[in-house]
N, C-alpha and C positions, 0 to 999 in steps of 0.2 A: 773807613769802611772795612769791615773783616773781609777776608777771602783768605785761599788755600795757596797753597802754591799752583801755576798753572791754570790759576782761574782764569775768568774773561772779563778784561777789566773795561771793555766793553757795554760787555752785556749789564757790568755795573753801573756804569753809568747811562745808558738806556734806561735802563729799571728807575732810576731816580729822579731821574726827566719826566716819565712817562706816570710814577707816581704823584705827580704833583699836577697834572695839569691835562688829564684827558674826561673829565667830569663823569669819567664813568667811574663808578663805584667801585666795581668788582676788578675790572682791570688796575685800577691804581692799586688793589689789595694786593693782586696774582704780581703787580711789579714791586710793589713792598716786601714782598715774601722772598722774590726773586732776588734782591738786592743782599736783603741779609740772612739769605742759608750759608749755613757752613757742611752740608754733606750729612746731615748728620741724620739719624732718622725721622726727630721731633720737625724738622727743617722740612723734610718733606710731606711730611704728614700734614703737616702747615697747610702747604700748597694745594696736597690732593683733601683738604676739609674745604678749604675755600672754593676749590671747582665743584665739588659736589652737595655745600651745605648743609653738613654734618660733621660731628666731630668723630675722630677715628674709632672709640670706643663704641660707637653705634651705625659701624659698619657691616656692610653685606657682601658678598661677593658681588651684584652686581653693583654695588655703589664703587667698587674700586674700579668697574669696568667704566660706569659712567661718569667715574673723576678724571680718567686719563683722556676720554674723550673732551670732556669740560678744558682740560689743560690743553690740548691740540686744539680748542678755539679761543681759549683765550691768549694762545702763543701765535697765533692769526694773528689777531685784531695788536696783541703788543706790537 
């Protein structure tokens, strides 16, 4: 699995648990995504498409509000 230095090798292995076996669709994505960011921008863009379903290129200001929200519930429920 990539990571950075000072990652959380943790949260990596959470995320990969939790991708395979919680039958919700959307959280095993938000833990697929989690697993393999590297920091990068594409990496997070990643994450805040999937909370908000859309892809970054047909974003709004309030889609980026209501992706970080989407990301604070689906970091709940991970």
């Amino acid at each position: 699995i990539d990571g950075r230095a000072g990652d959380d090798p943790e949260l990596r292995e959470r995320a990969e648990y939790i991708s395979k076996v919680t039958g919700d669709l959307r959280l095993e994505g938000f833990a697929a995504r989690l697993r393999k960011r590297d920091g990068s921008t594409n990496s997070i863009e990643g994450i805040l498409s999937l909370a908000v379903n859309k892809p970054p290129r047909d974003w709004t200001d309030l889609d980026v509000d209501a992706a970080l929200v989407a990301v604070a519930d689906l970091s709940l429920a991970f």
